[in-house]
Each structure stands twice: as C-alpha cells, then as structure tokens.
C-alpha positions in Angstrom: 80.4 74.4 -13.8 76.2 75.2 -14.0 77.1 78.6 -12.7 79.7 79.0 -15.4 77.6 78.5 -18.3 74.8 80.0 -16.8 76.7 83.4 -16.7 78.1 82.1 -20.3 74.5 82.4 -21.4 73.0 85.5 -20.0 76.2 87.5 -21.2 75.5 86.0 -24.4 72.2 86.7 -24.7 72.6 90.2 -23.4 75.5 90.8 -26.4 72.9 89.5 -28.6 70.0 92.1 -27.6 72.5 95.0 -28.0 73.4 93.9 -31.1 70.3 93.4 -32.4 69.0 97.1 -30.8 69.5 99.3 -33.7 68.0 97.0 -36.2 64.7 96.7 -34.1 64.7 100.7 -33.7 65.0 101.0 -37.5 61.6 98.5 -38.0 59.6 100.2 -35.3 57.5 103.9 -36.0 57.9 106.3 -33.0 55.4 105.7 -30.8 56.7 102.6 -30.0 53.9 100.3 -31.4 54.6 97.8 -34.9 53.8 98.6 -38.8 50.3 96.6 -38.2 49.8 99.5 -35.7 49.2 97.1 -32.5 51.3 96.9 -29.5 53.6 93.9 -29.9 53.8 92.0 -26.6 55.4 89.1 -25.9 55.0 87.4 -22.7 56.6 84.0 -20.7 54.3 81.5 -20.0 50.4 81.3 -21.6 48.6 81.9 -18.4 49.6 85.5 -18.8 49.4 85.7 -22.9 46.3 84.5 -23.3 44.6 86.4 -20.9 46.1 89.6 -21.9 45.2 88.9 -25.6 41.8 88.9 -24.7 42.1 91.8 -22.8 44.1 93.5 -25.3 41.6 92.3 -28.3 42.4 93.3 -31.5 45.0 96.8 -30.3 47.2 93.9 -29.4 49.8 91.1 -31.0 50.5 88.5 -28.3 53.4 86.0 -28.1 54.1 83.4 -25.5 57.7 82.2 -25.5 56.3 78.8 -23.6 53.9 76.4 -25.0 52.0 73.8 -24.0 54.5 70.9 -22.1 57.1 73.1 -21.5 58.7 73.4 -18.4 59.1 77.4 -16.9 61.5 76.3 -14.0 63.9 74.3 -16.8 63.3 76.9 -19.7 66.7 78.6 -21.5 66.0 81.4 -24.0 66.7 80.3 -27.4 67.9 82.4 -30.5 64.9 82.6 -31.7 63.3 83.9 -28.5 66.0 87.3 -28.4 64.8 87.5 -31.9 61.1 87.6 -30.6 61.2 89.5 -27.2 64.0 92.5 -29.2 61.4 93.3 -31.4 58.5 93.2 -28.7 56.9 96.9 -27.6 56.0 95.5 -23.9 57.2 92.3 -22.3 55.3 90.5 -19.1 56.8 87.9 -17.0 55.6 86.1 -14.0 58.5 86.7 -11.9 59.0 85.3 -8.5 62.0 82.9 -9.5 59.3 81.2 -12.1 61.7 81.8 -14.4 64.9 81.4 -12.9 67.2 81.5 -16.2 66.2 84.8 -17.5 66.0 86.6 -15.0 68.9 88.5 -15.6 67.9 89.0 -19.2 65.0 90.5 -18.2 66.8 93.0 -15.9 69.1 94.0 -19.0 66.2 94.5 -21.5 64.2 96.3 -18.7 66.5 99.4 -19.1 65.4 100.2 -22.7 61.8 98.8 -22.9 58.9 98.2 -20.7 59.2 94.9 -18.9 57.1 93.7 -15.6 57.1 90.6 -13.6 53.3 90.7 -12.4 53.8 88.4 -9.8 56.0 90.4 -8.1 53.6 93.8 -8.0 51.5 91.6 -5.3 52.0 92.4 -1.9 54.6 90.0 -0.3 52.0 89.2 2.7 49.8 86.9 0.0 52.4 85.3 -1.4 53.2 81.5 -0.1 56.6 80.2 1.5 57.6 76.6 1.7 60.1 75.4 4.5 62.9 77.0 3.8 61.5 80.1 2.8 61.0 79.9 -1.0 58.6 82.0 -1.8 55.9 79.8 -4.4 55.4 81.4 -8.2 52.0 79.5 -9.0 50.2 82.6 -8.2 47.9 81.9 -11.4 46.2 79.3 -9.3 44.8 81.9 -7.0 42.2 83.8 -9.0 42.0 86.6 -6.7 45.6 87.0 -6.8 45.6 86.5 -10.7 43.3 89.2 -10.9 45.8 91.7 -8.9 48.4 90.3 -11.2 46.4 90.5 -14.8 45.5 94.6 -13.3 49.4 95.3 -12.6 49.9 94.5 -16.7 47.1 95.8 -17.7 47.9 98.9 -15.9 51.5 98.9 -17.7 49.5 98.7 -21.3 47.3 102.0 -20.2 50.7 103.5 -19.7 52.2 102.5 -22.4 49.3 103.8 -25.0 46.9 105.8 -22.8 44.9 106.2 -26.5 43.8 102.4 -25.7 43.3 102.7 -22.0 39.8 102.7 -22.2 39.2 100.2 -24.7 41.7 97.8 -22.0 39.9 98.9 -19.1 36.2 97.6 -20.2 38.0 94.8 -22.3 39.1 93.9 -18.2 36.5 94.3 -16.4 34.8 91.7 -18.9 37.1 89.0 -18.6 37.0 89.5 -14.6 33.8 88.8 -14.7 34.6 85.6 -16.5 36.9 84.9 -13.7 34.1 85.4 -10.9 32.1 83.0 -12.5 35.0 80.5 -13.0 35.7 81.1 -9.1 31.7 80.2 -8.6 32.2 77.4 -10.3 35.1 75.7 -8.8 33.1 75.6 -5.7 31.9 72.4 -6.4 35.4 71.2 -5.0 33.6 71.5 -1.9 31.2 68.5 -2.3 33.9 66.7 -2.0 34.4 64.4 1.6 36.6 66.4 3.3 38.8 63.8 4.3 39.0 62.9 0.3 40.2 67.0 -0.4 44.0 65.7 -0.9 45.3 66.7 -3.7 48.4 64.6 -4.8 50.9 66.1 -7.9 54.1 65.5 -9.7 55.3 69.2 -7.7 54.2 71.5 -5.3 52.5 73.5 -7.8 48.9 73.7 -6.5 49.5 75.5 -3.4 47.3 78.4 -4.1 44.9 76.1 -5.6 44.8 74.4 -1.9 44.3 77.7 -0.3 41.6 78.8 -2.7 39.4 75.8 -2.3 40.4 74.2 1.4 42.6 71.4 -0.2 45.2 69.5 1.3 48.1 69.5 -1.6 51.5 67.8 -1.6 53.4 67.5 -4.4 56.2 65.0 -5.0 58.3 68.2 -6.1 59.1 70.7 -4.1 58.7 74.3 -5.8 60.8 74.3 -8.5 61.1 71.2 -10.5 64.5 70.8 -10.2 64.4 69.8 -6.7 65.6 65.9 -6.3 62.5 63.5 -5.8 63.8 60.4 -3.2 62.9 57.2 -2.3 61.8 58.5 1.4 59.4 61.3 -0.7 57.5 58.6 -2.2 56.8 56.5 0.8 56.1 59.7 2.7 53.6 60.0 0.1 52.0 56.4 -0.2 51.8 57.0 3.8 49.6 60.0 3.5 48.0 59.0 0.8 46.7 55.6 2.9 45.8 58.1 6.0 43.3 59.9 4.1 42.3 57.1 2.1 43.3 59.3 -1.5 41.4 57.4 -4.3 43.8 58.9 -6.8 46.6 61.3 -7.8 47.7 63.5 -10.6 50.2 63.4 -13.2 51.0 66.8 -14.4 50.9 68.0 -18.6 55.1 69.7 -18.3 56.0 66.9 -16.0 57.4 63.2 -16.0 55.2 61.1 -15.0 57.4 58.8 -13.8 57.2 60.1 -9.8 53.4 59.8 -10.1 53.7 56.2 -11.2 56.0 55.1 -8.9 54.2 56.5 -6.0 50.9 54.2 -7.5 53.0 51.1 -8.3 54.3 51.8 -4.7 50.7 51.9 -2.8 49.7 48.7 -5.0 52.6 46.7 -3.9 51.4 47.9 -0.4 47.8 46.6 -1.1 46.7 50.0 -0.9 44.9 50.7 -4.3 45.5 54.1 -6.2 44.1 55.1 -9.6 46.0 57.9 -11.9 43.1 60.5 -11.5 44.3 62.3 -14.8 46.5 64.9 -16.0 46.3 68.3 -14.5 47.7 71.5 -16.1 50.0 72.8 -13.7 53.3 75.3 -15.1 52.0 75.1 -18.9 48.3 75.5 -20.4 47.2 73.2 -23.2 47.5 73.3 -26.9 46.2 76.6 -28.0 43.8 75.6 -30.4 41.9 73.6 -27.4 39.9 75.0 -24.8 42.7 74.5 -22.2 44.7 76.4 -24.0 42.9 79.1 -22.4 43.1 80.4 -18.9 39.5 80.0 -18.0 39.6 75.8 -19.7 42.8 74.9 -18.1 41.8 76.1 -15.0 37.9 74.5 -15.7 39.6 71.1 -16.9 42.0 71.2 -13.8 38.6 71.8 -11.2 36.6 68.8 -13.1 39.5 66.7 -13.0 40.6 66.9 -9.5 36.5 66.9 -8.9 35.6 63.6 -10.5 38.8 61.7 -9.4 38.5 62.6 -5.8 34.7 62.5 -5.3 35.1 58.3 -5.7 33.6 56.2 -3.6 31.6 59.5 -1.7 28.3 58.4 -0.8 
C-alpha cells in the first residue's frame, strides 16, 4: 500500500510541475536568472543552502526546503515546495538516497533545469557502506568530502552564469578556508581518552564524523531513520556503552529522543550510570537566525558538545 501512494505522489507531483511550467517560463527573463537579477536556487537540506549562500553572496537567492527539526529520510514535498523548486533557476540535493521520496521528482525536473545531487559527484571509493551495503548520505560530516561536494555545486553555478564565475570562485576559496580552520579546530576531539572516543546517537548518522576524528560511533538507527529500533539494539548498546565505560550519549535535534532515553534509563536500571551528553545536530542544522544555523556553528556546537560530554572523568 506504501508503494502505492508513493507512486500516487511522485506522479502527482510531476503533473503538478508540468502544469505549472509555462507560468514559471512567462515570470523568468531569458537568461535564466529572476526579475531581482540573481540566480534563484533552492536547495534540500541547510547544510548545502547555507553554505552556498555564502558562497553565492549577494548574485544569489537561497532556499532550503528543510528547516531546522525536520527529518530528510521522512520528508514528502509539499504544495508549496513544487511552487518553490518550479520557479527555482538551479536546484542542489544531497543525493545518496538522503532523500528517498523525491528522488524521482528530481529526475523529472532534471530534464528542463539544472539539478545536481552533490553527494553523488564524489567518487564511490570514499563513500561509507553499512552491513548490507547501504551506502551512508551524512557526507556533510566529512569536511574534506564536503568540500569535494560544495566544489561539484559550485562548479554547476560557474556553468550556469560564467559572468559570476569569478566572483564564486574567490567567494569559495574563502569559505574553504573557514572550513580548514573548523577542521583545525575539531582536533581537540583528540584529547579525549581514547577509550572515552565513543560516540553514542539516536542513528547512525556520524559515521563520517567517526572517520574524520578516530571515533567509535554507533547509532541506535541504522542509516535511514526509518529503520525499526528493538529491544536487543538497546541492550547491545548499554553493553558497549559499559565496555568502554561511555560517560554519556547524544540525543539528536530531528530525532525522538525517546531511543536515547531508553537506552539511559536502561544502563541506570543496570547500575551503570549514563548522563544525556546533549543534543547534537545530525540530518537538520539549527534555527537560522542562531549560529548553528550555519554550517561552520552546527558543526562547531556538534565538536564542543561531543568534546565536553565525553572528556568526563579524564584525568
């Protein structure tokens, strides 16, 4: 019955875009760009908006279609987003299943306007595969693959107004700078006690994260977060969690926090005690008008989180 109304949706949705084709070709001049004369791009998820409208600076309008809280794996296109990505000059999406339920839509709008998934311009040997061979989205956690990722759309808006490429191409090369430092920064992951350097979330969301800064990371979750969370998952976790002697987990800003509680409520009831080490940003940034609502503070406030929460009790 899912499969039904998935179709249901994506036909629907596709109808919709042709519908609303002519009208948008009507509001747009010929090169391709809107009456304010910047390039309207509309993107996913923030952790590729924002940094693109820094990038992009003041040639570019940016819209993300997911705010803070919401959850990329779950997400269905509303009216309101056709509306916003049919009358966009340039769309970027994450790709790599992220988000599963347009997928499809992307593919259909792709034939009349630009549209890239970033993530999958990276070269499949970086990418990371759970168990069954799943390849993992959360390539924004790497910032050396984020980088590669950011360059692919940058790349696409050269292309698609080569009078800006410049402008883009210095706007770039400042913000990767920002990102060195940022990488610098995190390093201070490394003071903590190696045996400490588990990191413990709602889903398995932090793998690059893991593999950036030598962290062990299990997540509740598997990939996606519509994977089933059991009772054996939880006490596989409390069992890990009492190996390494964890001093606290992670609750994650799109996710219930019910898993994370459970898993604490679980260790107490074994005498093991576990603190909530605080809320991690994981598929969503924060609030836009806070400084995680930037790439560079959500990934900052995700480093001194994890930092102060697991360096307890390090001597």
């Amino acid at each position: 019955m899912k499969r039904y109304m998935y179709l249901f949706m994506v036909v629907s949705f596709a109808l919709f875009l042709a519908a609303c084709g002519n009208e948008a070709e009507s509001s747009n001049d010929s090169s391709g760009e809107s009456s304010e004369g910047k390039i309207t791009v509309v993107t996913t998820i923030a952790q590729i908006g924002e940094p693109l409208s820094v990038i992009g600076g003041d040639r570019v309008e940016v819209q993300s279609l997911m705010g803070p809280s919401v959850d990329p794996h779950l997400y269905n296109p509303t009216q309101s987003d056709v509306k916003t990505v049919d009358s966009a000059d340039v769309i970027f999406y994450n790709g790599l299943d992220l988000e599963v339920n347009m997928k499809k839509v992307f593919e259909e709008i792709g034939e009349t306007k630009p549209v890239l998934a970033i993530g999958d311009t990276l070269p499949e040997d970086v990418l990371l595969e759970d168990e069954e061979g799943a390849v993992d989205p959360h390539i924004w956690f790497d910032i050396d693959l984020w980088k590669q990722a950011l360059d692919a759309a940058v790349e696409e808006l050269k292309e698609f107004s080569p009078d800006d490429a410049e402008y883009f191409e210095e706007n770039k090369l400042d913000y990767f700078a920002k990102l060195d430092k940022l990488k610098e920064e995190a390093e201070v992951l490394q003071d903590i006690p190696e045996e400490q350097r588990v990191l413990v979330t709602a889903h398995d969301a932090f793998g690059y994260f893991g593999n950036m800064h030598n962290m062990e990371v299990i997540g509740l979750q598997g990939l996606s977060t519509e994977d089933e969370i059991g009772v054996s998952d939880i006490n596989n976790t409390i069992d890990i969690i009492k190996e390494y002697n964890v001093p606290a987990i992670f609750v994650e800003s799109s996710i219930n926090p019910d898993s994370i509680e459970a898993v604490i409520q679980g260790a107490e009831d074994q005498g093991f005690p576990l603190s909530l080490g605080g809320e991690l940003f994981s598929d969503a940034m924060g609030d836009p008008e806070t400084a995680e609502g930037t790439y560079l503070g959500m990934y900052r406030h995700n480093v001194t989180t994890i930092y102060e929460a697991l360096s307890k009790g390090a001597e």
